[in-house]
Structure formats: C-alpha cells, structure tokens
C-alpha positions as CSV (number, residue, x, y, z in Angstrom):
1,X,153.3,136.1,95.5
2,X,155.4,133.8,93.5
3,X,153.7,131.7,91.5
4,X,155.9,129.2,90.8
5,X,155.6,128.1,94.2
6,X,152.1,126.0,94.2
7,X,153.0,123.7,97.3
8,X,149.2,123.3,98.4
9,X,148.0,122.4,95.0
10,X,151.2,120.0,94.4
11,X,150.7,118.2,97.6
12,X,146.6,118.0,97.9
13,X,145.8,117.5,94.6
14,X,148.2,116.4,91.9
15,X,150.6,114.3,94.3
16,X,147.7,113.0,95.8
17,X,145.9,111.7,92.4
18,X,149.3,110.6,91.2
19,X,149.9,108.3,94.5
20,X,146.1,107.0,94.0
21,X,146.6,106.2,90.5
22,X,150.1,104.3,90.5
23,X,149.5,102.2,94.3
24,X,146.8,100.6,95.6
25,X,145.5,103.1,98.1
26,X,142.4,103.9,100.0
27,X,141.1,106.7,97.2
28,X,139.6,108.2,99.9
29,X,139.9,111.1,102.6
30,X,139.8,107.8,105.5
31,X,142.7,106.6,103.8
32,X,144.9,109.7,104.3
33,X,146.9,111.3,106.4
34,X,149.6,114.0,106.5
35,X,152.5,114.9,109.0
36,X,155.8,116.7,109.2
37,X,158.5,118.1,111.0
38,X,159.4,121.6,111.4
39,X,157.6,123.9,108.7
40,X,156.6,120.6,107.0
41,X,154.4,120.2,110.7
42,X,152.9,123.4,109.7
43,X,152.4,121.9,106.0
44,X,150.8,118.9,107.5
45,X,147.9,120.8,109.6
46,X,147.8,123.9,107.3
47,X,147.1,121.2,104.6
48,X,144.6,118.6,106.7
49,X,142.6,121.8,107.8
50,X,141.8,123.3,104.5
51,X,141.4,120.1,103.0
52,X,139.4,118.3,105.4
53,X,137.9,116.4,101.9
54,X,141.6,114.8,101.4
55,X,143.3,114.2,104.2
56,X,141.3,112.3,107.4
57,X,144.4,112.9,109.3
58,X,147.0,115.8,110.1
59,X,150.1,115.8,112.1
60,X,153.0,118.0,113.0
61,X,156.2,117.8,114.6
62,X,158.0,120.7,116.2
63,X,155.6,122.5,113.7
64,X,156.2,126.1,112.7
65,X,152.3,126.6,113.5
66,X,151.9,129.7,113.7
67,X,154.5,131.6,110.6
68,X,153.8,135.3,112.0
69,X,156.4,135.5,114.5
70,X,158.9,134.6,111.8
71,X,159.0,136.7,109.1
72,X,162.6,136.7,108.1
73,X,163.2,133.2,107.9
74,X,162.5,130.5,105.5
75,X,162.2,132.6,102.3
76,X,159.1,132.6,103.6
77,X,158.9,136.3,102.3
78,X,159.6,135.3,98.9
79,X,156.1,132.8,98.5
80,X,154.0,135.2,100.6
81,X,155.3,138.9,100.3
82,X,156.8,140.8,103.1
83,X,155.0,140.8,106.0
84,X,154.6,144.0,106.8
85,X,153.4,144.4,103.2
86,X,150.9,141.8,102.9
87,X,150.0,140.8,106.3
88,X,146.4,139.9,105.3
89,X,148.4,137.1,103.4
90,X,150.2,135.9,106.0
91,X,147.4,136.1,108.4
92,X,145.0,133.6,105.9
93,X,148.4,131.1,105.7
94,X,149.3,130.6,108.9
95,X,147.6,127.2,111.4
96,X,146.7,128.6,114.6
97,X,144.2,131.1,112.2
98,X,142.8,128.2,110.4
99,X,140.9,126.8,113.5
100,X,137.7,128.3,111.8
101,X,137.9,126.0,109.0
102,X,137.6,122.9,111.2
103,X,134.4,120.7,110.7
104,X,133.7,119.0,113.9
105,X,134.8,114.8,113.9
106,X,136.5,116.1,110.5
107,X,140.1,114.9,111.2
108,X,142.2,113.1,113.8
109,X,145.0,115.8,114.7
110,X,147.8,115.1,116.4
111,X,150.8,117.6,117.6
112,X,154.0,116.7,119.5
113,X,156.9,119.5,120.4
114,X,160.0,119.5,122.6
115,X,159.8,122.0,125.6
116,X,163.3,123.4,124.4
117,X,162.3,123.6,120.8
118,X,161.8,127.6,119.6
119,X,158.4,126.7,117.7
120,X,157.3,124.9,121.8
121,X,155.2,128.7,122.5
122,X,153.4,128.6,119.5
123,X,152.8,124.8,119.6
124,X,151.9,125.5,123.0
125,X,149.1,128.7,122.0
126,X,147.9,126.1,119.2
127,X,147.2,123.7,121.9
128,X,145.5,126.1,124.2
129,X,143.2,127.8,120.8
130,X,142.1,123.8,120.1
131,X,140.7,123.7,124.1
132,X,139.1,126.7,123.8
133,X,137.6,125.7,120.4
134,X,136.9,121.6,122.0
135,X,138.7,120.6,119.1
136,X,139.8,116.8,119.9
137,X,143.7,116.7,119.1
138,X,146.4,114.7,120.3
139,X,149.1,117.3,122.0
140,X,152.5,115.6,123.2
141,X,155.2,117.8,125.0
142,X,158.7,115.8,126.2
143,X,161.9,116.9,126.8
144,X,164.0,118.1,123.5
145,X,164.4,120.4,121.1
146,X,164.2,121.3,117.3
147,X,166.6,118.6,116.0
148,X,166.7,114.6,114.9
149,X,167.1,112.9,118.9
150,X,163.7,114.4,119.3
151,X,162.1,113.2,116.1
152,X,163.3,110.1,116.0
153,X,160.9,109.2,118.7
154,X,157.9,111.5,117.2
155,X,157.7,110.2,114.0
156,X,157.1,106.5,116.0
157,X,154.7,108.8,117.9
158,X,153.1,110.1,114.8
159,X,153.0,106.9,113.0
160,X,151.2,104.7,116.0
161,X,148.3,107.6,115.7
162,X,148.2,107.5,111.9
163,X,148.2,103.5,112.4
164,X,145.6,103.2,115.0
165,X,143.3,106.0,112.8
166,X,143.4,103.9,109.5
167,X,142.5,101.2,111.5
168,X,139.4,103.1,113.0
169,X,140.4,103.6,116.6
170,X,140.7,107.4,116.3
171,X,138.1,109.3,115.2
C-alpha cells in the first residue's frame, strides 16, 4: 500500500542489473543466489520463488516465512495494509503460500532455524509444505535462537550451499 516501498523491484531488478553492469558477474539466473536472516530469510525465498528467472538460488536464515502470524510487527502494516483489512494481500506476500509458484529443478533452496528461535514453527510448517509438495530443499534445525551466536554459523552454512551450487554440485 505504500508505494514508496518497492523492495521486490529494487532487489530483483534494478540492484540486480546495477551489480551485472559495474562487476564481472555471471549475467545469469546460474550465477545468482539470495539469502538472509530474519525477514531478510523471508526476502531471500519470497524473492527466489517469484523470480525463479533471476535468482538460481534462495536461502533463509531464522526466516520470517510465513508473515501472517505477525501482523503487528515490523511495520509490516505500513507496506501491505492492515491485515485484517487486506488479508488477500498478505496472503499473496507471504513464503509458505508461494509453493505454487515453484518450477520443478528451478532453484536450490536451502533453510536453516534454531529450535528456540520464535520464527522455528513456521520454518518448521515451511519444511513440512516442501515434503508434501517433493520440493528438494536443504532444511537445517540446531540448537539456538533468533540472534548472532546462531548466525554466525548459518551464514558459513548458507555460503558452503551457495558455493557448492555455483560450482554445479546442487541442482
């Protein structure tokens, strides 16, 4: 609802041209990939499954996956509308209802949440909705919660599965 908020078009299209045309990159979807940590987790496979022509790759770390049971937090209100007033809106912008989008061998996914972070039940129903659809993903759950001594050691995690995909082991 507020326009001036274009984070999906910022980060799929214009960030990405801009990157491609000032590095030497792989100007292609195999050469991309896109991870986070927290609601940036839910940025990373919001934005790998609707753009399955970018990004070859998603991620997410202690991912807000699935924004519904969240409403009041994150000014999330203020980009998509109050939920109870537009919750068509937030249905279409949440992960766990973007499984339908997913061409199959599309994108190497990976997830990775603590067992005492709050977003381990959705990570947790994301996992379960990827089984039930045989969507191939990468799903870690360790010890930890929402906070930096658990990412430390899932970025290392994320990075070795970005790593061994650019390289062609992961499909």
């Amino acid at each position: 609802v507020d326009s001036n908020y274009k984070y999906e078009t910022y980060i799929s299209k214009e960030l990405v041209n801009w990157v491609d045309a000032n590095y030497k990159t792989v100007k292609d979807r195999k050469g991309r990939g896109i991870t986070g940590l927290s609601m940036g987790g839910h940025g990373g496979l919001y934005l790998s499954l609707k753009h399955q022509d970018v990004f070859g790759a998603g991620g997410s770390m202690s991912g807000g996956v699935d924004i519904r049971p969240f409403p009041n937090n994150w000014d999330m209100a203020s980009r998509l509308g109050k939920l109870s007033e537009k919750p068509e809106t937030w249905e279409k912008h949440t992960v766990v209802n973007l499984l339908h989008l997913y061409k199959p061998n599309s994108i190497a996914l990976i997830i990775d949440c603590g067992t005492d972070d709050f977003f381990f039940t959705v990570n947790e129903y994301l996992h379960q909705q990827l089984l039930y659809r045989n969507i191939a993903h990468e799903y870690i759950v360790r010890p930890g919660a929402h906070n930096w001594s658990y990412w430390i050691n899932a970025v290392q995690y994320q990075l070795l599965f970005m790593s061994n995909y650019f390289k062609g082991q992961l499909k």
